[in-house]
VEXKOLLUM-440548 format. One record per residue (C-alpha): x negated, z, y negated. Coordinates in steps of 0.2 Angstrom, whole numbers, always signed. Each point is the difference from the previous one (the first is absolute). Example, Ala and Ser with C-alpha at 12.3 -4.5 7.8 and 13.67 -1.06 7.14 Angstrom:
REM residues 2
+-------+-------+-------+
|     x |     z |     y |
+-------+-------+-------+
|   -62 |   +39 |   +22 |
|    -6 |    -3 |   -17 |
+-------+-------+-------+
REM end
This chain:
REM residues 440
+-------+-------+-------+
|     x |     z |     y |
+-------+-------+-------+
|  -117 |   +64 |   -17 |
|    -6 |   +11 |   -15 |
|    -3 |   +22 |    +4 |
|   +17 |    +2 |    -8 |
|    +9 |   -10 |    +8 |
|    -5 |    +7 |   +18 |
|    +0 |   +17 |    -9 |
|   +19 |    -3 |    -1 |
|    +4 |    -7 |   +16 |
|   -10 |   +12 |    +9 |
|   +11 |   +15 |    -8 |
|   +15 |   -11 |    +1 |
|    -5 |    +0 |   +22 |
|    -2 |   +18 |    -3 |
|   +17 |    +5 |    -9 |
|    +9 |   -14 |   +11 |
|    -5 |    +9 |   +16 |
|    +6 |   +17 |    -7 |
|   +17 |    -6 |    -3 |
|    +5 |    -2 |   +15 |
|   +10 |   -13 |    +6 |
|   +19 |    +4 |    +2 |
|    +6 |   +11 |   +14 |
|    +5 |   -12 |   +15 |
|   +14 |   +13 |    +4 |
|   +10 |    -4 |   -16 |
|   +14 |   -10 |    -2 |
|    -9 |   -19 |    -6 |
|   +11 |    +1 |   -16 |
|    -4 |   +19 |    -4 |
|   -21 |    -2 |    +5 |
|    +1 |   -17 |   -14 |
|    +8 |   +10 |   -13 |
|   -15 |   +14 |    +3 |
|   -10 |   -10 |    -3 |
|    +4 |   -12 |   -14 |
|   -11 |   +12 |   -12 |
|   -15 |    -7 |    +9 |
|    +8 |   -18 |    -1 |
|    +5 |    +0 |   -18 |
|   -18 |    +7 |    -5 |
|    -6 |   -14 |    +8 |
|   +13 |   -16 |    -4 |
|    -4 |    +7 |   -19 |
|   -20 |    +0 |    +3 |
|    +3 |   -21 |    +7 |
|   +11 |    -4 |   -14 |
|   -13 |    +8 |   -12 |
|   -13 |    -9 |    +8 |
|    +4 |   -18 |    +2 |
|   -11 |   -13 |    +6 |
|    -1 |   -18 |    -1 |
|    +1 |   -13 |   +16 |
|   -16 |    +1 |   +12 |
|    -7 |   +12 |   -11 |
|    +9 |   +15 |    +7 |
|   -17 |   +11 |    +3 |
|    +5 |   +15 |    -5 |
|   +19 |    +1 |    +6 |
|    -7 |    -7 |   +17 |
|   -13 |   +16 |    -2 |
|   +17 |   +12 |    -5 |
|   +11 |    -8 |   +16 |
|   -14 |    +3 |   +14 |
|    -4 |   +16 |    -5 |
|   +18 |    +6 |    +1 |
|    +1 |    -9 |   +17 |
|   -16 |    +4 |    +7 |
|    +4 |   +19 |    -5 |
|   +14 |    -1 |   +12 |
|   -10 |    -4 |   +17 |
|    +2 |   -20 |    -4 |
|   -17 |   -10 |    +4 |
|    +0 |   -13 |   -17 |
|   -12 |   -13 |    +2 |
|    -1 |   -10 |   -18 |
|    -6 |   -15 |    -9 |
|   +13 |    -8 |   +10 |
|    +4 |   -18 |   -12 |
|   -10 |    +7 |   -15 |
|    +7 |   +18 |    -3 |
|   +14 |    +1 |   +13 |
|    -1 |   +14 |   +14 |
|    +6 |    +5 |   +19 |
|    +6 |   +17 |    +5 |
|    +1 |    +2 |   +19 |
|    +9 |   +15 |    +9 |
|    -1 |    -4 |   +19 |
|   +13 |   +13 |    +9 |
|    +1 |    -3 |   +19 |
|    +8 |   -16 |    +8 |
|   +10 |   -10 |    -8 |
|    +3 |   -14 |   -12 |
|    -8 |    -4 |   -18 |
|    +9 |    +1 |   -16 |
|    -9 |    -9 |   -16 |
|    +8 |    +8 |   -18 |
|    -4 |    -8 |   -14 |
|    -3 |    +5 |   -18 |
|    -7 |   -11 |   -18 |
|   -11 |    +7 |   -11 |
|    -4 |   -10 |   -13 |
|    +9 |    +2 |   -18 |
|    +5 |   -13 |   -14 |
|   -11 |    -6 |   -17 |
|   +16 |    +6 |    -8 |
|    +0 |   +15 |   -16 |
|   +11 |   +13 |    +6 |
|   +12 |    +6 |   -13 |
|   +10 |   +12 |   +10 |
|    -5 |   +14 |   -10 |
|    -2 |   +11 |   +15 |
|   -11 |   +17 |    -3 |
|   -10 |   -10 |   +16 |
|    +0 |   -17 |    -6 |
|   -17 |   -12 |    +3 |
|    -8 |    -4 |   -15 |
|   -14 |    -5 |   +12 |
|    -9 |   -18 |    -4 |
|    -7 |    -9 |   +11 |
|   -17 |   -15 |    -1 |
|   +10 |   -13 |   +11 |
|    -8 |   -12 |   +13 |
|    -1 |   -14 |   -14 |
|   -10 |   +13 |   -12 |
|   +15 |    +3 |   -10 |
|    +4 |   +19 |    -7 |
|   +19 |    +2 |    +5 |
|   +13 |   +14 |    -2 |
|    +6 |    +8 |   +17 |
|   +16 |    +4 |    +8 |
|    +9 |    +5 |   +16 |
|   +13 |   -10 |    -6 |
|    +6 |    -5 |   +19 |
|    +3 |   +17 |   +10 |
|   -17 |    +0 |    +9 |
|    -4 |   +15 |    -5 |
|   +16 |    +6 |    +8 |
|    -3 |   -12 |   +14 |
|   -18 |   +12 |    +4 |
|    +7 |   +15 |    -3 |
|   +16 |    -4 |   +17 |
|   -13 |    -5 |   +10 |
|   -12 |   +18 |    -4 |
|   +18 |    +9 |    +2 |
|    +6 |   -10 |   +15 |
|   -17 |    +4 |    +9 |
|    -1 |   +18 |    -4 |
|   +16 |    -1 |    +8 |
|    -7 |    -7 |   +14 |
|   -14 |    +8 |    +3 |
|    +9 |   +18 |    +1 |
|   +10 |    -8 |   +10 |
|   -10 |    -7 |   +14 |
|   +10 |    +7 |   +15 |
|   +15 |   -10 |    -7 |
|    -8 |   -18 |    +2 |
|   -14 |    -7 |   +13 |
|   -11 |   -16 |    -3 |
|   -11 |    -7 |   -15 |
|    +5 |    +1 |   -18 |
|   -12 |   -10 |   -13 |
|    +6 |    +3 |   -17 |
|    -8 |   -17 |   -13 |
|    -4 |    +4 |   -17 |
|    +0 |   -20 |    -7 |
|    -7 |    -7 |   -15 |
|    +7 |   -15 |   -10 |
|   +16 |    -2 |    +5 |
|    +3 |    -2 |   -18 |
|   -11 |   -15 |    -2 |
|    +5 |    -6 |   +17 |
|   -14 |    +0 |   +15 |
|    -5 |   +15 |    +1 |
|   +10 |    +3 |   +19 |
|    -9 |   -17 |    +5 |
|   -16 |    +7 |    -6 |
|    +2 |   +16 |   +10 |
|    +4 |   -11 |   +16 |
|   -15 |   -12 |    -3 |
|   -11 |   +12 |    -2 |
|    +5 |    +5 |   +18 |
|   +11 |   +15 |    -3 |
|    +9 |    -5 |   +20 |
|   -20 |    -1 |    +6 |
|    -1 |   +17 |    -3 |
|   +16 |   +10 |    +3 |
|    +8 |   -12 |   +13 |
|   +17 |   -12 |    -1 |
|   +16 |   +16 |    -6 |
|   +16 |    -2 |    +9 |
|   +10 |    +0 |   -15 |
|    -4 |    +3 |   -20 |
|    +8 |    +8 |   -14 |
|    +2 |    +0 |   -19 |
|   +10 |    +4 |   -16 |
|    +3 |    -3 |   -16 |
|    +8 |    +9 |   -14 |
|   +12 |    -9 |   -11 |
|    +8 |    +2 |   -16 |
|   +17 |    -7 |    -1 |
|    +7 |   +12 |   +15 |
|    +3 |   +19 |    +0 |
|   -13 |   +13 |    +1 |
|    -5 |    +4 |   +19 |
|   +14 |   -13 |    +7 |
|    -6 |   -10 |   +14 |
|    +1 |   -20 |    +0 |
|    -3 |    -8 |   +14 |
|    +6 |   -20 |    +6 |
|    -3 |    -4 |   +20 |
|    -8 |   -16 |    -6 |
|    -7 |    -9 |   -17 |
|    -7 |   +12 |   -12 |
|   -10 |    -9 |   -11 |
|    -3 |   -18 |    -6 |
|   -14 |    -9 |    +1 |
|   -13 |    -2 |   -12 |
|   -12 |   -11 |    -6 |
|   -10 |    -8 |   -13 |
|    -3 |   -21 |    -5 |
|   -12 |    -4 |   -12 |
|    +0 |   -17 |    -7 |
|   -13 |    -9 |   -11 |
|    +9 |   -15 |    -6 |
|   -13 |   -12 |    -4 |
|    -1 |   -15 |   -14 |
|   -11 |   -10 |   -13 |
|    -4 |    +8 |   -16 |
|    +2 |    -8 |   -15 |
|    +5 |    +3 |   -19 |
|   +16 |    +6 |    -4 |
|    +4 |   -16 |   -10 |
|    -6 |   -13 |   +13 |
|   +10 |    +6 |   +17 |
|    +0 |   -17 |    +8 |
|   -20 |    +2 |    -1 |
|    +4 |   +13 |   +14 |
|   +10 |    +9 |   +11 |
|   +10 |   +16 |    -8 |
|    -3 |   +14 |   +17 |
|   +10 |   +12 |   -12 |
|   +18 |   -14 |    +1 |
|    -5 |    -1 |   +19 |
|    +0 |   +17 |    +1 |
|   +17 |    +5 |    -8 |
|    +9 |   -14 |   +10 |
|    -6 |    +9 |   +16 |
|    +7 |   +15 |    -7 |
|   +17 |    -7 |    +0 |
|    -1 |   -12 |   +17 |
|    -3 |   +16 |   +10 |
|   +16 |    +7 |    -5 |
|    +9 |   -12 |   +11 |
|   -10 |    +7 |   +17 |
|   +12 |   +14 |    -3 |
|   +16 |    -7 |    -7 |
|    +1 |   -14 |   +11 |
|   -12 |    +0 |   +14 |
|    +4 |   +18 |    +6 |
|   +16 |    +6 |    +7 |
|    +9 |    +8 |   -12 |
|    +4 |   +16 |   +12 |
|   -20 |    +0 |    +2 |
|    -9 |   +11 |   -12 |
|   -17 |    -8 |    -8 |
|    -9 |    +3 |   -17 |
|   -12 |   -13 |    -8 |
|    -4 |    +9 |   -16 |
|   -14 |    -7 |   -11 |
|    -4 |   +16 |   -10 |
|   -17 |   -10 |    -7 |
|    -4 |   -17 |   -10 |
|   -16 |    +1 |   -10 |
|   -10 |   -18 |    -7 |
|    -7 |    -6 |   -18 |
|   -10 |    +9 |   -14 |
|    +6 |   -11 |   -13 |
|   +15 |    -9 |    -7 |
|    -8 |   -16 |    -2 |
|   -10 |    -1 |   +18 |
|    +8 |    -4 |   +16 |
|    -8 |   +11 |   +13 |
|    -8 |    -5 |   +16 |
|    +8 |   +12 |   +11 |
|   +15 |   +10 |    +1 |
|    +3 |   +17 |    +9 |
|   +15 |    +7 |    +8 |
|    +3 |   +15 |    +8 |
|   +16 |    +2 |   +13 |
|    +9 |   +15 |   +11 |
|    +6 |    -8 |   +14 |
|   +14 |   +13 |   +10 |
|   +12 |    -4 |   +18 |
|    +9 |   +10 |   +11 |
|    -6 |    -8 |   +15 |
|   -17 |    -7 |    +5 |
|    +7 |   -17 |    +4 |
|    +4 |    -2 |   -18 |
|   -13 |    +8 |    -8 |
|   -10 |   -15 |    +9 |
|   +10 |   -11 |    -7 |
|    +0 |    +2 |   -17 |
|   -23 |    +2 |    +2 |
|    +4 |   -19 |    +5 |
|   +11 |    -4 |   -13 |
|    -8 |    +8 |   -12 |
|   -16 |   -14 |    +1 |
|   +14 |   -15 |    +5 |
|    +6 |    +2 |   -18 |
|   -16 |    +5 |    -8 |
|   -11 |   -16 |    +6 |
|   +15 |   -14 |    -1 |
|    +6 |    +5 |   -16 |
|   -19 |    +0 |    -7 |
|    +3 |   -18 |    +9 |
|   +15 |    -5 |   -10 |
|    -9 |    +6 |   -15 |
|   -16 |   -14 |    +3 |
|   -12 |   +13 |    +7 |
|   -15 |    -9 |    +8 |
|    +0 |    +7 |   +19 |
|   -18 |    +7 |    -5 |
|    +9 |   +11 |   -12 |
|   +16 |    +6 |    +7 |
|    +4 |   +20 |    -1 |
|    -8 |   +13 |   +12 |
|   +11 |   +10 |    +6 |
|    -7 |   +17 |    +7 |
|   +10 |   +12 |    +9 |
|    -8 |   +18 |    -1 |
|    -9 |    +7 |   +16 |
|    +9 |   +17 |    -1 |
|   +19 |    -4 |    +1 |
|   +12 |   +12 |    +8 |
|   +11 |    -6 |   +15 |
|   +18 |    +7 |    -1 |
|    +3 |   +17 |    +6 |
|   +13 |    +3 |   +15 |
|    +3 |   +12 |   +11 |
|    -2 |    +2 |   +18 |
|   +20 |    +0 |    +3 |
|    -1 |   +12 |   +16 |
|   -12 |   +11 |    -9 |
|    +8 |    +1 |   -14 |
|   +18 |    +5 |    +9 |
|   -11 |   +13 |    +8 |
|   -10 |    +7 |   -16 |
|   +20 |    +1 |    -7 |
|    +7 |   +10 |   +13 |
|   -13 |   +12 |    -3 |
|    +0 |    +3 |   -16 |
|   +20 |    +0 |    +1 |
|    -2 |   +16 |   +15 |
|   -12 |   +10 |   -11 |
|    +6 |    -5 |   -20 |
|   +19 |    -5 |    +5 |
|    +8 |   -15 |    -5 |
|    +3 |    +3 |   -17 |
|   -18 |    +0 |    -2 |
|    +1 |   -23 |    -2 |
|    +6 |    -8 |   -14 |
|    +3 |   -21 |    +5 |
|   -16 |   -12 |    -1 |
|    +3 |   -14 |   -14 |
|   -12 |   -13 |    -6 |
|    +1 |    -2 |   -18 |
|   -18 |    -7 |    -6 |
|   -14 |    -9 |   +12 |
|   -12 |   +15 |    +1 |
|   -15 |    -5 |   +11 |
|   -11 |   +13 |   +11 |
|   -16 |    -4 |   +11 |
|    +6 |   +13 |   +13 |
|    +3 |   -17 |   +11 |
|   -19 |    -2 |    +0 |
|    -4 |   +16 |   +10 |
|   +12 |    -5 |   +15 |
|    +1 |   -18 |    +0 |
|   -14 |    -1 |   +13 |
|    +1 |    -8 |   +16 |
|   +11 |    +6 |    +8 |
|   +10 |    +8 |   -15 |
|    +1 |   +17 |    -2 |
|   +18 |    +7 |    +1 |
|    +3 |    +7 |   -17 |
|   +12 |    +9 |   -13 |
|    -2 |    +1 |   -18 |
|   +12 |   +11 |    -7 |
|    +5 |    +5 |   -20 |
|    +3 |   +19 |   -10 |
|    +8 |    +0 |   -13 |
|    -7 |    +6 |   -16 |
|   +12 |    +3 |   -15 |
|   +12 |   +16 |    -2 |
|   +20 |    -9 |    +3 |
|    +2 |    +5 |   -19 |
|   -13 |   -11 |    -8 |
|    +5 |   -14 |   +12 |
|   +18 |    +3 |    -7 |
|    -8 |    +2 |   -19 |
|    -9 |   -17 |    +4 |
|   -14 |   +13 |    -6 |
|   -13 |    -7 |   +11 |
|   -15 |   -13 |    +0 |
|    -5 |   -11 |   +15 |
|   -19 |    +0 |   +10 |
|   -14 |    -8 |   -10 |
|    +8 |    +5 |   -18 |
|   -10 |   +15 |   -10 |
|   +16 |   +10 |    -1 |
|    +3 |    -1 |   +20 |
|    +1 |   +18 |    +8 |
|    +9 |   +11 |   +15 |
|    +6 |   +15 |    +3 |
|   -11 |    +5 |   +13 |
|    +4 |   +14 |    +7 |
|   +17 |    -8 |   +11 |
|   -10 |   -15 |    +0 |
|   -16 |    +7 |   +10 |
|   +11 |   +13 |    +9 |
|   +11 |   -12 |    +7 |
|   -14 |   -14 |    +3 |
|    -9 |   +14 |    +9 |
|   +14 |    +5 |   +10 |
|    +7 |   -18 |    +5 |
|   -18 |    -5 |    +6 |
|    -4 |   +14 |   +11 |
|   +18 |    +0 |    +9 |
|    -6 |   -18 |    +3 |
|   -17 |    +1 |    +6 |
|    +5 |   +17 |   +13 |
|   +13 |   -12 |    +4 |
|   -13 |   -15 |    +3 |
|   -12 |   +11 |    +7 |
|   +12 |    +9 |   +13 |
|   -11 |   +10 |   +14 |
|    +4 |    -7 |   +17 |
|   +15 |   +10 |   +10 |
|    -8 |   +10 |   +14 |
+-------+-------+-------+
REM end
């Protein structure tokens, strides 16, 4: 870490600890709005200051030093750049909260007065552009709010509050990474988990919450479709990989359209096809690239195995020698689908519906197949009851405007101000809640 950098984090300690965290004998609401100076400061200092996935040394250097300020014991290098904050406060049970770091190789043109114009060297030595074009800059900036909360309030809740800074959730495997590298080892098994995610397409500062399937599942097929090379003009010399290749593309439509319920939703998507350097070769090989997405874990299986059924046997139908038939390569880093805990998640409702009011919930509705590795950090054995909760992000006018741009595009901003207030707000009432001290 250069002098500068510890310079800053060092004062950073320093001013942290002289603003002190809110008064516990405030109204929740009224202590978040005090505070939400703090906040923004620091939501517009993340955004500024984006970094790319597993490369998230210096936002991981910003998020412990605000939690370590706060009495947290951060322990770090958790999974690459991914941290622990522990508050132990008497007797009780453990709660995990979750937030992602890691920003997008994406050129913000939002034309904020804060807007990254951060690049970044990537981990394949490419010079990128960076963005929070994905709410993980909000997403850090709850979880500092929520535990400032919590820690003024320490007479309010009893038990063990671990607060996860995660890298690469954009990428995928960063929550495996964290739990291989033995982030249970050291803090013990929590009794439940929480996280958040801000999203676009709903109202600033509503909550969105389902008692069930939250997100898709995701992952990523690579085939190399193989053949014989030969010239252009002589194709029955070889075997053509790229006419292979493009007949795949259209025998895996039928996985969906006539092998999976129709009530069932699945996604095979092949969003790459690259072979040849000339117009008068035949290639040796041909590359695809597929996003695979389910609802339910049993299909997602299905369709992995479907997936190389069609690939090999229609290499088959097209005369490919055994000894040359396609690989097909599913990506190590998928993500499972995301679904709540359905007890949990009736419980984390009724308390943020006693402490924000009813009107405080727009209706959960899938509309895309978004994927998020959350399911990696709980899906241990036994599984982690968890709830994975949304915020949304976009003032009701520029919804009704359609003057808005969805996660991963440059244009994509919140308003954060009701966004982080209410994500603060809706994860403390659920973790006092969770974390309940014992009746006398």
């Amino acid at each position: 870490m250069c002098k500068k950098m510890l310079l800053e984090i060092t004062l950073l300690t320093l001013t942290a600890a002289l603003h002190a965290t809110p008064a516990a004998a405030q109204p929740l609401e009224t202590a978040i709005a005090e505070d939400y100076a703090y906040l923004d400061e620091l939501f517009r200092h993340f955004h500024a200051h984006p970094e790319l996935s597993m490369q998230e040394h210096e936002t991981s250097d910003r998020l412990a030093a605000e939690l370590g300020s706060l009495g947290f014991e951060v322990t770090r290098g958790i999974g690459g750049t991914g941290l622990v904050a522990t508050m132990r406060n008497g007797p009780g049970p453990r709660l995990l909260i979750r937030a992602d770091m890691d920003g997008l190789p994406v050129e913000e043109k939002t034309g904020l007065s804060y807007a990254s114009e951060k690049r970044q060297v990537n981990l394949q030595g490419v010079d990128m552009p960076v963005m929070h074009a994905c709410g993980h800059d909000m997403h850090m900036t709850t979880l500092v709010g929520a535990a400032r909360q919590l820690a003024a309030r320490q007479d309010d809740w009893s038990g063990t509050l671990h607060l996860v800074g995660q890298p690469a959730e954009e990428a995928l495997g960063g929550a495996r990474a964290m739990v291989a590298d033995g982030l249970y080892d050291q803090i013990g098994r929590p009794d439940f988990a929480l996280a958040l995610h801000v999203i676009a397409k709903y109202p600033a500062g509503k909550i969105i919450l389902n008692d069930g399937l939250m997100y898709s599942s995701a992952d990523t097929v690579n085939i190399r479709v193989r053949g014989v090379a030969t010239h252009g003009a002589s194709p029955h010399l070889g075997r053509d990989p790229v006419l292979t290749a493009a007949q795949i593309v259209v025998a895996l439509q039928p996985i969906i359209t006539r092998e999976i319920s129709p009530l069932e939703p699945a996604l095979v998507t092949v969003g790459a096809f690259h072979a040849g350097t000339a117009p008068n070769v035949i290639a040796d090989h041909a590359d695809l690239a597929i996003t695979v997405r389910a609802n339910t874990e049993s299909t997602r299986a299905y369709l992995l195995k479907s997936i190389e059924r069609v690939a090999l046997n229609t290499a088959r139908a097209a005369g490919i020698p055994e000894h040359l038939l396609p690989e097909v390569m599913v990506a190590p880093f998928g993500a499972p689908t995301t679904t709540n805990d359905a007890a949990l998640s009736a419980r984390v409702r009724q308390a943020i519906e006693a402490g924000m009011g009813s009107d405080a919930f727009v209706a959960w509705k899938q509309t895309d197949m978004g994927a998020e590795d959350f399911p990696d950090l709980v899906n241990i054995d036994p599984v982690i009851p968890s709830v994975y909760f949304e915020v949304g992000g976009t003032p009701p006018e520029r919804l009704a405007a359609g003057d808005w741009a969805d996660h991963h595009s440059g244009l994509f901003q919140i308003d954060p101000e009701p966004a982080i207030r209410s994500g603060v707000e809706a994860m403390t009432l659920a973790a006092l809640n969770l974390l309940s001290p014992a009746p006398d």
